[in-house]
C-alpha positions as CSV (number, residue, x, y, z in Angstrom):
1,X,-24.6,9.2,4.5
2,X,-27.6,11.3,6.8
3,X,-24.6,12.9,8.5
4,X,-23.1,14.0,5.6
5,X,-26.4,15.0,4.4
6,X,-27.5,16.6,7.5
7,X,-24.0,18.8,7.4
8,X,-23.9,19.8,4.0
9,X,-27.8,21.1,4.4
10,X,-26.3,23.6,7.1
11,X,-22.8,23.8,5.7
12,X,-22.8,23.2,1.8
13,X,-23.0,25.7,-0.8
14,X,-27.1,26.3,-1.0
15,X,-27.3,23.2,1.1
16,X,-25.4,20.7,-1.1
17,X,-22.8,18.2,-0.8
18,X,-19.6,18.0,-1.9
19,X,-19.2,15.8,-4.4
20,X,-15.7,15.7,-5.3
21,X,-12.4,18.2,-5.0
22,X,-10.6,19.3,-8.0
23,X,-7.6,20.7,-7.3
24,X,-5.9,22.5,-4.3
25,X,-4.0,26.2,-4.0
26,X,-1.7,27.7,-0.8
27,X,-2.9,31.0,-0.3
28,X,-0.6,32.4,2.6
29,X,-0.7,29.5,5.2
30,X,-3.8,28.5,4.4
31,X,-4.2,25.2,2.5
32,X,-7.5,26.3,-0.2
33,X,-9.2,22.9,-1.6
34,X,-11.5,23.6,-5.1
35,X,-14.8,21.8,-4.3
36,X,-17.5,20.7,-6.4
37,X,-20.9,20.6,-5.3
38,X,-23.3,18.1,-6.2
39,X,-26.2,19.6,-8.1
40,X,-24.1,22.4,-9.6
41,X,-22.5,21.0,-12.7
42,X,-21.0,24.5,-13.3
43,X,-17.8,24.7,-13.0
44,X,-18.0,28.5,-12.0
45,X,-19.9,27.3,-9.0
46,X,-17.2,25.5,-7.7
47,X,-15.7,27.5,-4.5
48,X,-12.0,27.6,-2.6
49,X,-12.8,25.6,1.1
50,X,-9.7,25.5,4.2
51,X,-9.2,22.4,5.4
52,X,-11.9,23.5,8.6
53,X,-15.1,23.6,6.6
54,X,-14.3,20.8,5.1
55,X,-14.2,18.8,8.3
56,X,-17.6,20.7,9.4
57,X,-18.8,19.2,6.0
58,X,-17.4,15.8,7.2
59,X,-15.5,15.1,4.0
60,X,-11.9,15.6,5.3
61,X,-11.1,12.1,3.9
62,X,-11.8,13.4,0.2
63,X,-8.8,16.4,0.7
64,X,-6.7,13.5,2.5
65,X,-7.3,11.6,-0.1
66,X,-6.6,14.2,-2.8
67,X,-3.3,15.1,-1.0
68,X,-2.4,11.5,-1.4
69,X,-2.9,11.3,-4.8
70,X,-1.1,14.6,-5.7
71,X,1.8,13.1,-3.9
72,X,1.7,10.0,-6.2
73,X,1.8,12.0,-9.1
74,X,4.8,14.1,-8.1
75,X,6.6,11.1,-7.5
76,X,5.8,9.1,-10.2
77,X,4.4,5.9,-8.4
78,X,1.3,6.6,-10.5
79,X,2.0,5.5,-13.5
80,X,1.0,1.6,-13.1
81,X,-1.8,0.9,-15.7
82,X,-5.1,-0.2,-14.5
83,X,-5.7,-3.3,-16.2
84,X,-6.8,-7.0,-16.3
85,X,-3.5,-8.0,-16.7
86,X,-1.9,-5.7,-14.1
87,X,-4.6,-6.3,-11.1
88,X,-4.3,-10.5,-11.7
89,X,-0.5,-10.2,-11.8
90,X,-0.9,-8.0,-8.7
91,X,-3.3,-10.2,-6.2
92,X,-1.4,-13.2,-7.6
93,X,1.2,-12.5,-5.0
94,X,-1.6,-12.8,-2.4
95,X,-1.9,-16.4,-3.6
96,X,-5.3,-16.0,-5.6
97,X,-5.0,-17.2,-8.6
98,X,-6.5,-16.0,-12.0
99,X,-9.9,-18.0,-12.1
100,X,-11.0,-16.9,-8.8
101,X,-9.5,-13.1,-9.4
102,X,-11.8,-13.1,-12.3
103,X,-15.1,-15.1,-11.9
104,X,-15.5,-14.6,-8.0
105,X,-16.2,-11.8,-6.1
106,X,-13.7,-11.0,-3.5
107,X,-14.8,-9.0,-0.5
């Protein structure tokens, strides 16, 4: 977290991080990711980063991440809900069953 807060004071936008990306545009060759910078709730300050300031900025994982997700939409693997149901019916294959996936904490 001090790296990432160390880079962002000499790369960020006005010395902030990046708190999350919000969409992503080809522009030529060049891969454009739409960041948005802690501390500027604006949506007009968000700015169009490559793929190389992003790794200065030490948050490459966040556009990998991004990219993953995109690619999960597009191919419709998505569209499992999220719920109690689904997530004990999911590590129940793993051989947990509901009482611990529900009152323990699993690490």
């Amino acid at each position: 977290a001090k790296r990432i807060n160390d880079l962002a004071r000499k790369y960020g936008k006005y010395g902030f991080e990046v708190g999350s990306i919000q969409s992503r545009v080809v522009r030529g060759n060049e891969v454009l990711y739409e960041v948005q910078w802690k501390g500027c709730d604006d949506p007009k300050q968000n700015t169009f980063e490559n793929l190389t300031k992003l790794k200065k900025l030490g948050v490459v994982g966040l556009a990998k991440a991004y990219d993953e997700r995109l690619a999960s939409q597009s191919a419709g693997i998505d569209q499992r809900p999220l719920t109690q149901k689904e997530i004990v019916k999911h590590l129940e294959q793993f051989g947990l069953d509901e009482d611990m996936i529900l009152h323990r904490q699993i690490g």
